[in-house]
C-alpha positions as CSV (number, residue, x, y, z in Angstrom):
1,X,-131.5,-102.6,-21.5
2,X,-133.9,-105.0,-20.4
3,X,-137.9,-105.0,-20.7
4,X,-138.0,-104.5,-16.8
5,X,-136.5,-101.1,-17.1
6,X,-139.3,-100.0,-19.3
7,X,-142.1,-101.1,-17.0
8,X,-144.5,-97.8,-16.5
9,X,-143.1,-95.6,-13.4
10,X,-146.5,-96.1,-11.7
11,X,-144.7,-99.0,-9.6
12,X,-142.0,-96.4,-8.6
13,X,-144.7,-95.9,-5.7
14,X,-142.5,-95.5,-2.5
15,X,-140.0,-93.2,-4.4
16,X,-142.2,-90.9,-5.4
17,X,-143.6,-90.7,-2.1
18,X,-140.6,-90.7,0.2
19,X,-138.6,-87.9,-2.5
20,X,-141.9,-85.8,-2.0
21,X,-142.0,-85.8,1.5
22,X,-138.2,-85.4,1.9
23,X,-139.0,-82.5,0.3
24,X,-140.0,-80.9,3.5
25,X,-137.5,-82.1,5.5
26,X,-136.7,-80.1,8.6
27,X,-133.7,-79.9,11.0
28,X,-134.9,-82.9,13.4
29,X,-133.0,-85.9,14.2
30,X,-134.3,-89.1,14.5
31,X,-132.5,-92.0,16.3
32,X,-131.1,-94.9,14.4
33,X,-130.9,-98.5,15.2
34,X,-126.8,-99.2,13.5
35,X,-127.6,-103.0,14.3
36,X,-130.6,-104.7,13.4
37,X,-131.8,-106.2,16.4
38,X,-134.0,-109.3,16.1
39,X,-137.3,-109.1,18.1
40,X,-139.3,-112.0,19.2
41,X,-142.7,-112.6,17.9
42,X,-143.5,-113.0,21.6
43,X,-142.4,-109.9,22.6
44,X,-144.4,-107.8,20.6
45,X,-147.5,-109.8,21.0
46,X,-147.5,-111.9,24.1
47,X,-150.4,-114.4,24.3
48,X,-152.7,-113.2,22.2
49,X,-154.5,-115.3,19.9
50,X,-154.9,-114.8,16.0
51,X,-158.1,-116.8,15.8
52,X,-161.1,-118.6,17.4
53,X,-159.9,-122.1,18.8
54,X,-159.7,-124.6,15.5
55,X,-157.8,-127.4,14.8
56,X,-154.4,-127.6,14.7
57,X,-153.2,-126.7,11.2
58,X,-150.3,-127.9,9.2
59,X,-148.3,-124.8,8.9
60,X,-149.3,-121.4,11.1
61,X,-152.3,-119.7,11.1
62,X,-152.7,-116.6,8.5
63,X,-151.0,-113.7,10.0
64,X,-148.9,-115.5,12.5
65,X,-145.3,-113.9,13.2
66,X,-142.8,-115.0,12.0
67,X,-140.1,-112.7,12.9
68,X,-139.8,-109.2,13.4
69,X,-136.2,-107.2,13.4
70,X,-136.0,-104.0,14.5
71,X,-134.6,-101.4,12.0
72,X,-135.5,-98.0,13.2
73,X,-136.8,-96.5,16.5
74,X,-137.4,-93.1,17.5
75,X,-138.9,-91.5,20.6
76,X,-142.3,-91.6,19.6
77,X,-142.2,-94.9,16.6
78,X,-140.9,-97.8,15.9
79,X,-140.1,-99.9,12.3
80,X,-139.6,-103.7,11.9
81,X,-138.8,-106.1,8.7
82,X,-141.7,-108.1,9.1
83,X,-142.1,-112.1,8.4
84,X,-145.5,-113.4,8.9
85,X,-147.5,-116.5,7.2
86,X,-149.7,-116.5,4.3
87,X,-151.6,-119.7,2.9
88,X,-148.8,-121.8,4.5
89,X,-146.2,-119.4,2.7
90,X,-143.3,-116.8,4.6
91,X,-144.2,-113.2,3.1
92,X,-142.2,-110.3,4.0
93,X,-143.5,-106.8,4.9
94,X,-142.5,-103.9,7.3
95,X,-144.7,-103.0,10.3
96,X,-144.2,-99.7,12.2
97,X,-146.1,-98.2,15.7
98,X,-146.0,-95.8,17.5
99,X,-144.5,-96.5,20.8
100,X,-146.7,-95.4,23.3
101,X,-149.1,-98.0,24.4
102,X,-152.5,-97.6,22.5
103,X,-154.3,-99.0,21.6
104,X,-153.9,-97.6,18.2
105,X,-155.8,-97.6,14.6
106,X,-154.3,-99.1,12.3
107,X,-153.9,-98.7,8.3
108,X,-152.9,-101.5,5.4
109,X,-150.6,-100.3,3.1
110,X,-150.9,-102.2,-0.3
111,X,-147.9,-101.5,-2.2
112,X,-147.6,-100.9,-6.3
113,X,-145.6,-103.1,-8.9
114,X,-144.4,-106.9,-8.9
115,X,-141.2,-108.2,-8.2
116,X,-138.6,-105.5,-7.4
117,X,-140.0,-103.3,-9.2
118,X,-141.7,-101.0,-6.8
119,X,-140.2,-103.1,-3.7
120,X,-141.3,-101.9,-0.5
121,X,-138.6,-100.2,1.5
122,X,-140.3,-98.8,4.3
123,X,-140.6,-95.5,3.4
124,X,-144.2,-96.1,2.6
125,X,-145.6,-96.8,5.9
126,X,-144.3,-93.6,7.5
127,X,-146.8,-91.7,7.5
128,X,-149.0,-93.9,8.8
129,X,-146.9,-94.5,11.7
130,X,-146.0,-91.0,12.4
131,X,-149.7,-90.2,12.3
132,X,-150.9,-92.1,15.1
133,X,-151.7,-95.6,13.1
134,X,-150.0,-99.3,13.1
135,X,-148.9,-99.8,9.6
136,X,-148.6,-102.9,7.9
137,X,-146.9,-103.3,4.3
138,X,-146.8,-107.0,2.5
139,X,-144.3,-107.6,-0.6
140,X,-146.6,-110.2,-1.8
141,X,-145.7,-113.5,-2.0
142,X,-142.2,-114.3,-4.6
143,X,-141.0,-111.1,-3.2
144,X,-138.3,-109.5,-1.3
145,X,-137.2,-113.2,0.0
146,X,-140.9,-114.4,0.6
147,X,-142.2,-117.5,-0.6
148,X,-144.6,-118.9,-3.2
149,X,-145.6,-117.0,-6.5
150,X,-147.1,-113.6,-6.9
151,X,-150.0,-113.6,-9.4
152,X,-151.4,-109.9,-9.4
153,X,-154.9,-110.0,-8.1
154,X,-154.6,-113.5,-7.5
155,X,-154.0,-115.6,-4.7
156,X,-152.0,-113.2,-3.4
157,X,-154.7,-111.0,-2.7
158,X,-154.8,-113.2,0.6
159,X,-151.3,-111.9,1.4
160,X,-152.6,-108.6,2.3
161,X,-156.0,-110.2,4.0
162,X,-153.8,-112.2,5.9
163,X,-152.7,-108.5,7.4
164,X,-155.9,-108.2,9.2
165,X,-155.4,-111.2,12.0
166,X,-152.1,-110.4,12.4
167,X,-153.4,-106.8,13.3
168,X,-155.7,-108.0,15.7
169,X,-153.2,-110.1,17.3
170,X,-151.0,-107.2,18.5
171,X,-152.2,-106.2,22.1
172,X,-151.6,-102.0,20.9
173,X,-153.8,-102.5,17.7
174,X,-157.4,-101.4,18.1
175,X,-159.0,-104.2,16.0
176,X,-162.2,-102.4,15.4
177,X,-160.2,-99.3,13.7
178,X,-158.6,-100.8,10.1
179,X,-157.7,-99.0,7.3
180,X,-156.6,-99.7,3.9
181,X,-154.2,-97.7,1.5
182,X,-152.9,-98.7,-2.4
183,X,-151.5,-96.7,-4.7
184,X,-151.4,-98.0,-8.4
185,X,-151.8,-101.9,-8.5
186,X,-152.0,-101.6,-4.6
187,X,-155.0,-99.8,-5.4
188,X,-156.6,-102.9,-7.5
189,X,-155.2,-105.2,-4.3
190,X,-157.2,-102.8,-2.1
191,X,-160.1,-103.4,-4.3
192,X,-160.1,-106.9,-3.9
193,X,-159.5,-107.1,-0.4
194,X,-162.6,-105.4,-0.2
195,X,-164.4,-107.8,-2.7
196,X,-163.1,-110.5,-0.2
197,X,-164.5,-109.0,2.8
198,X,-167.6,-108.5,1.4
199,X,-168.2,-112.2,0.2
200,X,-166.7,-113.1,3.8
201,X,-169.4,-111.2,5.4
202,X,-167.2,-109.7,7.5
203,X,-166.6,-106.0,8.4
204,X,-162.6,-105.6,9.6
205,X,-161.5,-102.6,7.0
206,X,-163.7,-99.8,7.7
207,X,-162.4,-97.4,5.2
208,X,-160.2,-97.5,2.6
209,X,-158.7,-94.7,0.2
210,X,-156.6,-95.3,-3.4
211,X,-154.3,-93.2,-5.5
212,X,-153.9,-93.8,-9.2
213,X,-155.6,-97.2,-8.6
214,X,-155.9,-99.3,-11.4
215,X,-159.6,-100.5,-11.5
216,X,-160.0,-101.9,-14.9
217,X,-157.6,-104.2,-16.1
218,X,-158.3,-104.6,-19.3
219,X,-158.8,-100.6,-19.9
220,X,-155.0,-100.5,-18.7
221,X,-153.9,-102.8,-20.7
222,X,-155.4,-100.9,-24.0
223,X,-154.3,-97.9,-22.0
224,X,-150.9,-99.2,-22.5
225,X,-151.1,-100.2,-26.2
226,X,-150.5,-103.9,-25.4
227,X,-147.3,-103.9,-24.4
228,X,-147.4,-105.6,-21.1
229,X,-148.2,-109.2,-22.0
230,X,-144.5,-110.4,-22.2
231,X,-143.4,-108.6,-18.9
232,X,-146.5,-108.8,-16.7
233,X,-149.6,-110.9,-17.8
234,X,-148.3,-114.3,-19.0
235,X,-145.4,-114.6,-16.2
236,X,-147.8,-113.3,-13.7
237,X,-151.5,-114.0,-14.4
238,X,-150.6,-117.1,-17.1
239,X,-152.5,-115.0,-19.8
240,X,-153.6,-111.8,-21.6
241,X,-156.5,-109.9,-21.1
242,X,-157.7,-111.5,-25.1
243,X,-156.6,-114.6,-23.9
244,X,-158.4,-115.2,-20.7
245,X,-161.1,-111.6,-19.8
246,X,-162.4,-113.6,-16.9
247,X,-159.7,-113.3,-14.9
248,X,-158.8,-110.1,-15.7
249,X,-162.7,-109.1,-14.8
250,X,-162.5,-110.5,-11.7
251,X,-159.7,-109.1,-10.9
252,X,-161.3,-105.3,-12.0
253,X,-163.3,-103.5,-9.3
254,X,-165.6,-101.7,-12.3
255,X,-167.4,-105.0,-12.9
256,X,-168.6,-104.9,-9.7
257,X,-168.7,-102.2,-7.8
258,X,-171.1,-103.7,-5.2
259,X,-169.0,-105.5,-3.4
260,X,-167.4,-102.5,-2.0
261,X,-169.2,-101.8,0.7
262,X,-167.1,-99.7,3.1
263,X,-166.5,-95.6,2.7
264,X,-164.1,-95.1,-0.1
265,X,-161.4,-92.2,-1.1
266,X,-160.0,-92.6,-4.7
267,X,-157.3,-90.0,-5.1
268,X,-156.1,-89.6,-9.2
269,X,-154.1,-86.8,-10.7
270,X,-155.3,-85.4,-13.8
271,X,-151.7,-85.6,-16.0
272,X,-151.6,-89.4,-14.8
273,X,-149.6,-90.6,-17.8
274,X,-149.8,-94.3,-16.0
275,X,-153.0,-95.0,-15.7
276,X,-155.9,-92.6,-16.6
277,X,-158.1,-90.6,-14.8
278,X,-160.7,-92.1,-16.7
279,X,-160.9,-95.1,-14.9
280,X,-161.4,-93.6,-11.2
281,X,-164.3,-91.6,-13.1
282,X,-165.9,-94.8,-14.8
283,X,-165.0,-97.0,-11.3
284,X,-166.7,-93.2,-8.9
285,X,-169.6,-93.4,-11.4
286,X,-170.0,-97.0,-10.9
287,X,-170.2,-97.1,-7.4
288,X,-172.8,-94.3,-6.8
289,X,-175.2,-96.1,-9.0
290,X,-175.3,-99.2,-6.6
291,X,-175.4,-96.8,-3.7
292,X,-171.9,-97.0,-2.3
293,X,-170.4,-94.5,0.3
294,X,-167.5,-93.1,-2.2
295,X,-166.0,-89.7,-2.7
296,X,-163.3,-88.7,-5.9
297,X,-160.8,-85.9,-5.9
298,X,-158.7,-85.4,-9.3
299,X,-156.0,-83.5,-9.1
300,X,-155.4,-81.0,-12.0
301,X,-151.4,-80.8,-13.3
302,X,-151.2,-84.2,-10.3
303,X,-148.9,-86.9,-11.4
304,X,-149.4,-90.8,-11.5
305,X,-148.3,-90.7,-7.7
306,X,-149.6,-86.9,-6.7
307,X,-145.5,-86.5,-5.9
308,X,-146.5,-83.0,-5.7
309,X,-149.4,-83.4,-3.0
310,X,-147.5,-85.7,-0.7
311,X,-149.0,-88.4,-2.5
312,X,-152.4,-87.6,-1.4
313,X,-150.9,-88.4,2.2
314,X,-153.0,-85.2,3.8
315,X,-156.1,-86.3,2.2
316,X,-155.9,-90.0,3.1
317,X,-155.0,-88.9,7.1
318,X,-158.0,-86.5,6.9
319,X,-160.3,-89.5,5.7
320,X,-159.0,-92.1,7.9
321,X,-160.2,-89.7,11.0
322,X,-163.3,-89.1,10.3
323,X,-164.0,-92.7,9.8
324,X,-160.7,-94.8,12.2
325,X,-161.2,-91.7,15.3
326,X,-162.7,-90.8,17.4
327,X,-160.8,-90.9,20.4
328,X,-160.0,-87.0,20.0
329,X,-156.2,-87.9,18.8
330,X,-154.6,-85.5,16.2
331,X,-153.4,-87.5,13.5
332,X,-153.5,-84.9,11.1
333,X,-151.0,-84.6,8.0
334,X,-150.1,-80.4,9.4
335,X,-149.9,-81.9,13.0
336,X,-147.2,-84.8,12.2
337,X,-145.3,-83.6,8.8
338,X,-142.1,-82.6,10.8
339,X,-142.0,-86.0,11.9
340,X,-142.9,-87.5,8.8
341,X,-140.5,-85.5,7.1
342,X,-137.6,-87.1,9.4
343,X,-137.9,-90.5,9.5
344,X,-138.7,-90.2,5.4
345,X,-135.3,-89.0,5.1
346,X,-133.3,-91.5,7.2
347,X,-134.9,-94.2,4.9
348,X,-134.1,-92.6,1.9
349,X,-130.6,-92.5,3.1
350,X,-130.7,-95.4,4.5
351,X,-131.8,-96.7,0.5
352,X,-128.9,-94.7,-0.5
């Protein structure tokens, strides 16, 4: 047995969520695609710049497409295996829509775990798309047949910021409507995105929401009695928390919690075995003493990915319409579980 297969099931994010879902599967059919069909960047964003005029660069533009390949479509949605450009590397990803024009909202989904473990499938963006929303789902750079090196926090956090243009350059994205999702360490990555809109000045992700979210890395690590330094830290970050606490710092939202400007949900279950509860408390207490718009639920009996509350999916929907609507839609977790339900089980066959 290798040291892999003992990594904590936090990063078993889209499992979790897809089995819980499935859960309520009804009897409703959704259409599948038996041939991936390749899709041109073109065609599902014609002419639309992904930034202000600038000079010519030597690799695309962050968020450029790639490619996109069609893998599932039903009457109302639509799912691609995404390639797009990140500091002059290919990532991979998944994108889904709805397919009626828009334009929509849209959400970031930051996933959990490094390397395979906790790989995207495209389970995770479902309920997004079924909702209403554009999804978006990076496997960080390293990943899935993308280039470059992950680094946890690190330079990779642009690998989800790169997620915004590439938003905004899709003609049925409303570009004034983002939203940001991570469960686990896609919770810390939401963090940070954050951090880096803040310092940007800018104002794309209007509200975000976490579940499980690691916010203190150096907590986690004494959470988990040291044992990660082989598997994760030096491979990933180059060091331990002991060996090098400024980069683990910067990489922890507790430290500072006013950069994170922008309303916040952070979901945790109470019998997290992964990562406490304790640091959503320390990380809700933080932020209300700098003033910042944030709201905590803690599940009591809820696991390390609230498998038995859809994953905090209902919550999540209900927070991204107060603060992503306004244009009278339902997008509603009651009003779109059949659907959800569905299309979360032809990908969990599909994984089969």
């Amino acid at each position: 047995m290798t040291r892999r297969v003992a990594v904590p099931v936090l990063f078993l994010w889209g499992l979790a969520l897809g089995l819980a879902l499935a859960g309520s599967a009804r009897a409703q059919d959704a259409t599948p695609i038996p041939t991936p069909t390749p899709v041109s960047a073109r065609e599902i964003a014609p002419a639309v710049p992904l930034a202000s005029p600038a000079p010519t660069p030597t690799h695309p533009l962050d968020g450029a497409i790639e490619r996109l390949t069609l893998i599932h479509v039903t009457p109302r949605s639509a799912y691609y295996a995404l390639t797009y450009w990140s500091d002059g590397l290919r990532v991979t990803g998944f994108l889904g829509r709805p397919t009626s024009p828009g334009p929509h909202p849209a959400i970031i989904h930051n996933r959990g775990g490094y390397d395979r473990v906790g790989a995207l499938t495209g389970i995770e963006i479902v309920p997004w798309v079924e909702a209403g929303y554009v999804a978006v789902a990076t496997q960080y750079r390293g990943n899935a047949g993308g280039e470059g090196h992950e680094d946890f926090g690190g330079a990779d956090v642009r690998d989800v910021t790169a997620l915004i243009p590439l938003l905004r350059s899709l003609p049925f994205v409303d570009g004034e409507r983002i939203g940001m999702f991570g469960g686990s360490r896609g919770g810390m990555m939401t963090f940070l995105a954050l951090k880096a809109q803040a310092l940007a000045g800018d104002d794309a992700i209007k509200a975000a929401v976490t579940v499980g979210a690691i916010s203190d890395l150096a907590r986690w690590d004494g959470e988990r009695g040291g044992t990660l330094a082989a598997e994760l830290w030096r491979p990933l970050v180059g060091a331990t928390p002991a060996e090098a606490p400024a980069l683990f710092a910067e990489r922890s939202a507790v430290n500072w919690p006013e950069l994170i400007t922008v309303p916040l949900l952070l979901l945790h279950g109470e019998a997290d075995r992964e990562v406490s509860p304790q640091q959503t408390r320390l990380l809700a207490e933080a932020l209300r003493e700098v003033g910042a718009p944030v709201e905590a639920i803690f599940y009591p009996g809820g696991d390390h990915a609230l498998t038995a509350q859809h994953g905090g999916v209902p919550e999540a929907l209900a927070w991204f319409a107060q603060y992503l609507g306004g244009d009278g839609a339902d997008r509603s977790f009651a009003a779109h579980e059949p659907d959800i339900a569905a299309v979360s089980t032809w990908f969990l066959a599909r994984g089969e």
